[in-house]
C-alpha positions as CSV (number, residue, x, y, z in Angstrom):
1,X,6.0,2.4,5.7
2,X,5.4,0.8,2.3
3,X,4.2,2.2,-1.2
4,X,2.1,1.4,-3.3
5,X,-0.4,2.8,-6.5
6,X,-3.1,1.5,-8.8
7,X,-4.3,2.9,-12.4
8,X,-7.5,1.5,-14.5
9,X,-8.3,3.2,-17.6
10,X,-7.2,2.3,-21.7
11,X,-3.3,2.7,-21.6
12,X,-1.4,0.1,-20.5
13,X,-1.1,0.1,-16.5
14,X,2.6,-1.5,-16.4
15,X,4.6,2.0,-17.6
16,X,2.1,4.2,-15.7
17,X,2.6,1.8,-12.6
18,X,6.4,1.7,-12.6
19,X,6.2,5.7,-12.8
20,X,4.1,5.9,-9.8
21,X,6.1,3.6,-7.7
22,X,9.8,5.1,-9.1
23,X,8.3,8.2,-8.0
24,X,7.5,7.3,-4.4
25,X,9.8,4.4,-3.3
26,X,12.2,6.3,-1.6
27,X,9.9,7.5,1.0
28,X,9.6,4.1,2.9
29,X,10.0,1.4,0.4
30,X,12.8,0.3,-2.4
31,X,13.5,-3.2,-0.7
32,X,11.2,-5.1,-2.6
33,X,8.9,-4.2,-5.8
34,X,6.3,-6.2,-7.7
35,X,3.4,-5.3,-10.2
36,X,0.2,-7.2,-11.2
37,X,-1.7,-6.7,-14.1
38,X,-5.1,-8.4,-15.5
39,X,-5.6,-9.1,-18.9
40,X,-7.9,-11.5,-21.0
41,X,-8.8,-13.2,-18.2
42,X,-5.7,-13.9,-16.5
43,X,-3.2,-12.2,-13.5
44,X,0.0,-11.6,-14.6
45,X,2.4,-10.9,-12.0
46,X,6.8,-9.9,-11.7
47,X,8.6,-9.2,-8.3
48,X,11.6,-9.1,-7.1
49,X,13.8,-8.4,-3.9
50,X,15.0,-5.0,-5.0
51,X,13.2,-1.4,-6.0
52,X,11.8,-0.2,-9.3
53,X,15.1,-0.1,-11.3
54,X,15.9,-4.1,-10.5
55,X,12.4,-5.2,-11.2
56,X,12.5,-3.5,-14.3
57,X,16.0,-4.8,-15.3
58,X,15.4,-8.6,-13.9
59,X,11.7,-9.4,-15.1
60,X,9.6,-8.3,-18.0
61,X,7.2,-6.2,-15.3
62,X,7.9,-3.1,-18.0
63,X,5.9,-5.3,-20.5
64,X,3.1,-6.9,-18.8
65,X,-0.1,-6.8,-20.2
66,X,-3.0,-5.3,-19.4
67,X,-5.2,-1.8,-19.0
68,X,-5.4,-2.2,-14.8
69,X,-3.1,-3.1,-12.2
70,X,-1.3,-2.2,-9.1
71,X,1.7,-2.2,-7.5
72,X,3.9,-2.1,-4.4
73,X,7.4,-1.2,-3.0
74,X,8.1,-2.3,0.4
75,X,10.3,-1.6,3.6
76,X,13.2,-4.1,4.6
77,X,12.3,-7.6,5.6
78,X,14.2,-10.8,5.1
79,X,15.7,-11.5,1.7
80,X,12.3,-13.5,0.2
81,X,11.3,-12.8,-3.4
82,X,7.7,-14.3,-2.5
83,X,8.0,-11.9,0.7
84,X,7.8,-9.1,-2.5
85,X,3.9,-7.9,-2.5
86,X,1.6,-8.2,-4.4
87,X,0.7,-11.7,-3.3
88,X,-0.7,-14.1,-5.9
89,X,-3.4,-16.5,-4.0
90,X,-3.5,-20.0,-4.4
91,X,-6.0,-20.2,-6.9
92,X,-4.8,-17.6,-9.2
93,X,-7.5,-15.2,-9.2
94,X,-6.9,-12.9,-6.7
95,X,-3.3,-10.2,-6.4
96,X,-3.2,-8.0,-3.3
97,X,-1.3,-6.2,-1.7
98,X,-1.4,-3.7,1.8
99,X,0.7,-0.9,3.9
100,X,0.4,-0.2,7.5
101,X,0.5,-2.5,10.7
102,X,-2.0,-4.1,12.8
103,X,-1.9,-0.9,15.1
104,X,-4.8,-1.0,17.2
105,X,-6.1,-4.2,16.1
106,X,-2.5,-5.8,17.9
107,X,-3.4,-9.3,19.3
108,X,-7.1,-9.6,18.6
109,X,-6.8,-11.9,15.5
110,X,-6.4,-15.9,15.3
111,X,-3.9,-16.1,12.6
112,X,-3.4,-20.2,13.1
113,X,-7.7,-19.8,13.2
114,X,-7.3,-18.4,9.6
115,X,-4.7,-20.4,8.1
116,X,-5.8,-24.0,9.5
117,X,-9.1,-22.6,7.8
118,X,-7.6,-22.0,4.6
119,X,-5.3,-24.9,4.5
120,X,-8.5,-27.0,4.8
121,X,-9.7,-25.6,1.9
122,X,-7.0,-26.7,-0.2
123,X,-5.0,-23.0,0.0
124,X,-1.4,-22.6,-0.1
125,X,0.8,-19.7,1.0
126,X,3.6,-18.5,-1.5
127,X,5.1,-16.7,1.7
128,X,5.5,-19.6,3.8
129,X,9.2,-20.4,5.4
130,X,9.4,-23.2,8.2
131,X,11.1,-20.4,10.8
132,X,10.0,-17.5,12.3
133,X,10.3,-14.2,10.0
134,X,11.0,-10.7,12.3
135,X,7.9,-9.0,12.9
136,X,5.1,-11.2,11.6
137,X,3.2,-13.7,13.7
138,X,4.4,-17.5,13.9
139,X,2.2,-19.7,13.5
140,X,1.7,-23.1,15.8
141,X,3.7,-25.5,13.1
142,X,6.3,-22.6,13.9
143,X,6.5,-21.6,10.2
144,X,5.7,-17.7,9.1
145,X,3.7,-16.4,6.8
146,X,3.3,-13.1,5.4
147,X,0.4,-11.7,7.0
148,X,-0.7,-9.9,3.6
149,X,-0.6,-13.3,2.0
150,X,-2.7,-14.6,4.6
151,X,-5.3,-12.1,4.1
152,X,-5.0,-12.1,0.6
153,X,-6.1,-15.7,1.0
154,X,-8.9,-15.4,2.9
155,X,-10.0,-13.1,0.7
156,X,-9.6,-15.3,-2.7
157,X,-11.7,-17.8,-0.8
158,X,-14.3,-15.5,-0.1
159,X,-14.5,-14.3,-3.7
160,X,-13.8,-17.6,-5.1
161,X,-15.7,-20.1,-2.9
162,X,-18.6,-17.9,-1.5
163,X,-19.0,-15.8,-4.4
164,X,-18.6,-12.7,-3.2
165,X,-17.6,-9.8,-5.3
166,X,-14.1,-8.9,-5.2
167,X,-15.2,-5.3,-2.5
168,X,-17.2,-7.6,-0.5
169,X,-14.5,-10.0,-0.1
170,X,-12.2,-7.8,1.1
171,X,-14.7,-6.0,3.6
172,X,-15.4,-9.5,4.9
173,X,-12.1,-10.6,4.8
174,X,-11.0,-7.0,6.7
175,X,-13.8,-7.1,8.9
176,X,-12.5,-10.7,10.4
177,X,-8.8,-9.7,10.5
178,X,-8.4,-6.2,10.8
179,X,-5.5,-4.3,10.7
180,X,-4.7,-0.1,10.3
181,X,-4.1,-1.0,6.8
182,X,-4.6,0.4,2.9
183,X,-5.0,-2.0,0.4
184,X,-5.5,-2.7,-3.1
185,X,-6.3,-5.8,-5.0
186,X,-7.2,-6.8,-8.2
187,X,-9.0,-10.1,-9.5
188,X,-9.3,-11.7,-12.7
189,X,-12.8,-12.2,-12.8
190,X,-13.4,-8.4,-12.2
191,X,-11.0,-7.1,-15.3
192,X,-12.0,-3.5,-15.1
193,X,-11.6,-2.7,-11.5
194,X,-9.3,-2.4,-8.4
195,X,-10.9,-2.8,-4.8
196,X,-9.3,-0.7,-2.1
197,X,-9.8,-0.5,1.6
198,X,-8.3,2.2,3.9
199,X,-8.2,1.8,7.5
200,X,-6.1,5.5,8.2
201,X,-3.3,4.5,6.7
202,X,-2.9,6.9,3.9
203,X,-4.7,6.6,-0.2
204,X,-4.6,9.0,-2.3
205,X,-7.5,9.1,-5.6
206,X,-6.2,10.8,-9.1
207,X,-8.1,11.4,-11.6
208,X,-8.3,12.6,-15.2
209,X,-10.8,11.7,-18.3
210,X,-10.4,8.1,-18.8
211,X,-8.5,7.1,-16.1
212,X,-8.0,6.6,-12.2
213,X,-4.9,6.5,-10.0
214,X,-4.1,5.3,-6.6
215,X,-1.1,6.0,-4.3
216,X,-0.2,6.5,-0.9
217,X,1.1,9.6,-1.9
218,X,-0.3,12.1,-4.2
219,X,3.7,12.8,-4.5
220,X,3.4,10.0,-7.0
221,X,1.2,11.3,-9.2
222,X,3.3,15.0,-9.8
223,X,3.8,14.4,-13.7
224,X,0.6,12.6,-14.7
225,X,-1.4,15.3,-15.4
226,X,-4.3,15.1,-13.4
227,X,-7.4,16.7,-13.3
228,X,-7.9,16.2,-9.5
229,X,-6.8,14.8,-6.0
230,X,-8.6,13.8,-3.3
231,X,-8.0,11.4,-0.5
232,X,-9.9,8.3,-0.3
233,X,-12.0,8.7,3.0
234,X,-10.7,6.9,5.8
235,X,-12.5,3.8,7.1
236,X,-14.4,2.9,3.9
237,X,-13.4,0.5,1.1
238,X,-13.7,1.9,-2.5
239,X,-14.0,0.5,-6.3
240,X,-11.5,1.7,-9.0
241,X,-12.5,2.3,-12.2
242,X,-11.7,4.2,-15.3
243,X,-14.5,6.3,-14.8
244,X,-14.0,7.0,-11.0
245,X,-14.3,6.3,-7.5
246,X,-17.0,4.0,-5.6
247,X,-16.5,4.7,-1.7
248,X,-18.5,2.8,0.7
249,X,-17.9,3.3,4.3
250,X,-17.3,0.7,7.3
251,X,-19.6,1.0,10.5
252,X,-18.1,0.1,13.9
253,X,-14.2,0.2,15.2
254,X,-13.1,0.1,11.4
255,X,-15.1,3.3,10.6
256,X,-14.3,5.1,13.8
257,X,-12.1,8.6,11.9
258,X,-11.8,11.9,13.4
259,X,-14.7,14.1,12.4
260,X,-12.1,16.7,12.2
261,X,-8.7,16.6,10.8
262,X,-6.2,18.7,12.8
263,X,-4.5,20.6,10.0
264,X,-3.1,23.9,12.1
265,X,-1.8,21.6,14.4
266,X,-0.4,20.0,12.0
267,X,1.5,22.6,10.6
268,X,2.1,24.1,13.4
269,X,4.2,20.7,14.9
270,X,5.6,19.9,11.5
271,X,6.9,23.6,10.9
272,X,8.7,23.3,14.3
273,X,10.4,19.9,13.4
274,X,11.6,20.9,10.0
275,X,12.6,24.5,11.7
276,X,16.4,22.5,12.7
277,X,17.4,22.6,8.8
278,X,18.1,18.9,9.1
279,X,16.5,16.6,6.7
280,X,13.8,14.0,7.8
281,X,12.0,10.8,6.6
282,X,8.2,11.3,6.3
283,X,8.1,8.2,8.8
284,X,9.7,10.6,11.6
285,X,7.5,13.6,10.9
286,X,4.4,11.4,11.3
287,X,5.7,9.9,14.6
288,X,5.8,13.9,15.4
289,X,1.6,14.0,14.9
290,X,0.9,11.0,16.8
291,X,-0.5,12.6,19.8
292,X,-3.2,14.3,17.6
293,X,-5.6,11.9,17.5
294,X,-7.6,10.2,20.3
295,X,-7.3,6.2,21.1
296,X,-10.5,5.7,19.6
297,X,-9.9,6.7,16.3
298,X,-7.9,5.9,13.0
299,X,-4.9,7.6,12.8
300,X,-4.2,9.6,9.8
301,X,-0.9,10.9,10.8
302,X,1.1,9.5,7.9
303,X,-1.5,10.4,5.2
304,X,-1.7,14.4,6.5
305,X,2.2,14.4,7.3
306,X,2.8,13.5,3.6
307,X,0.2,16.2,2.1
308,X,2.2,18.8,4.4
309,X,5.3,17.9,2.9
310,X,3.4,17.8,-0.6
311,X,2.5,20.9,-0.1
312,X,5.4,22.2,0.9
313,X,7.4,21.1,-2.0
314,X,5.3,22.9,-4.2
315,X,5.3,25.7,-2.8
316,X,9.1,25.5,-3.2
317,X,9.5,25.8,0.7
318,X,11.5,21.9,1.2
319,X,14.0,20.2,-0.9
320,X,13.9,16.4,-1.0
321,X,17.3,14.9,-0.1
322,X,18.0,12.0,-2.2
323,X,20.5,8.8,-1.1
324,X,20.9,5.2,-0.6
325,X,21.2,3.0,2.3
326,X,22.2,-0.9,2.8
327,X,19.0,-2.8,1.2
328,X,17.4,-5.5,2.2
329,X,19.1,-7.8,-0.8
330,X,22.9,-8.4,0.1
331,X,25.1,-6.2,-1.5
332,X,22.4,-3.7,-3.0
333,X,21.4,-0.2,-2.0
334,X,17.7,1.0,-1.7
335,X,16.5,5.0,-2.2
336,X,16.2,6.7,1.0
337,X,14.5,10.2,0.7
338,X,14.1,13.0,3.3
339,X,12.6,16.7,3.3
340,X,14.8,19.7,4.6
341,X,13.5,22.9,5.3
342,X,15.1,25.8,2.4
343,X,17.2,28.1,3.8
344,X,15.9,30.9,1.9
345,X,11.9,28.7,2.4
């Protein structure tokens, strides 16, 4: 799956952001990269089809103004710069971004409802090719668009056009088109803040005096000094500042978690896959926890598969195995990272 991380507090987001996503890309993105910032009233936005190292050497990302932002690192697709999240809405006023799949929520949304909506409005799609794109739904007019871009759409017009504040646009917007999803987004009328929503899929809260962090792994945050980690609850949405977390929970199917989170089991099943000595991708040892929580609930397989192997790093019990596979731009490699038990762990 993808990455991703947010910071708001007084030093400039773009450095901290690029640190967070160079430190977690090989886990399940490095195909694509992009970074949006706010500042004096405006979004500023670089991507690219590449990981952190090309965005940094192809756009001024590095330099991009601004004390809050986020940013993303994504999982192969087809070649498309604008397929690079975050997504930059038609209006300018809203970035977002998401990892995770429709999971659960498979077939029960009216994509072509949404988008003839939208296109009514006046909204256009940066995404939008006329062919169908792997993976992501075609449309009637048989053209595909980014289902984050859609979403991130909708929820620009509900901001923009109804008014709603940038956490009650995306609950709406979430609410009509749901998805096992985390995701972040930042507008420019709401310069201090970044609005989250996490559906299972795993988001991780940092914090320290002055500042807040968000990443889908609290491997991401290893050299920022923190004062404290915590997982954002599943099946709320949440507020970002520099002075700390505002969590507000979903009711219904999007707030349906596990009272209980199966931690022995999950050692117990992770400690047996990693008992071969081979190395493996954090995607295959979540696939290993699947079974562990009923139908009716979120899933947070990948979130507790990734504070195992979190864990077990620090305690100096697995190595991470670093290397590069064919990327999603031709001719370019993208970071691939695994976890192998220690022989002496």
């Amino acid at each position: 799956m993808c990455n991703m991380a947010a910071y708001a507090g007084a030093e400039p987001a773009a450095p901290i952001l690029l640190r967070l996503i160079a430190a977690q890309e090989g886990y399940g993105g490095g195909h694509f990269t992009g970074l949006a910032t706010i500042h004096e009233g405006r979004l500023h936005v670089a991507k690219v089809v590449g990981d952190c190292a090309t965005l940094i050497r192809e756009t001024p990302a590095a330099e991009l103004p601004g004390t809050v932002g986020i940013i993303h690192s994504r999982t192969p697709s087809a070649p498309l710069q604008e397929w690079a999240q975050p997504f930059l809405a038609w209006n300018d006023q809203v970035a977002y971004q998401a990892n995770g799949s429709q999971g659960v929520f498979k077939g029960t949304v009216d994509y072509d409802a949404i988008y003839d909506r939208l296109r009514a409005q006046g909204a256009s799609f940066r995404s939008e090719v006329p062919r169908e794109v792997k993976s992501y739904p075609l449309l009637a007019n048989g053209h595909s668009v980014h289902t984050s871009d859609l979403l991130g759409g909708l929820i620009a017009d509900n901001h923009v056009r109804l008014g709603l504040d940038l956490a009650a646009a995306m609950r709406a917007g979430v609410s009509e088109a749901p998805s096992e999803i985390a995701a972040l987004a930042v507008s420019a009328r709401e310069p201090a803040s970044v609005s989250a929503i996490r559906l299972g899929t795993p988001l991780m809260w940092g914090y320290r005096e002055g500042a807040g962090y968000l990443a889908t792994s609290a491997l991401a945050f290893a050299e920022e000094g923190l004062a404290g980690i915590q997982p954002v609850p599943a099946g709320c949405s949440a507020v970002l500042t520099a002075s700390g977390l505002d969590c507000r929970p979903f009711s219904g199917r999007l707030g349906r978690t596990c009272p209980v989170r199966p931690w022995p089991e999950v050692c117990r099943i992770l400690d047996e896959v990693l008992a071969d000595g081979e190395p493996h991708h954090v995607g295959g040892l979540a696939k290993a926890l699947n079974g562990l929580w009923p139908a009716e609930y979120l899933s947070e397989s990948v979130m507790l598969a990734y504070e195992y192997v979190r864990i077990e790093c620090l305690a100096g019990r697995l190595d991470v195995i670093r290397s590069e596979v064919p990327a999603s731009r031709p001719g370019a490699k993208a970071p691939q990272w695994r976890f192998v038990r220690r022989k002496d762990g």
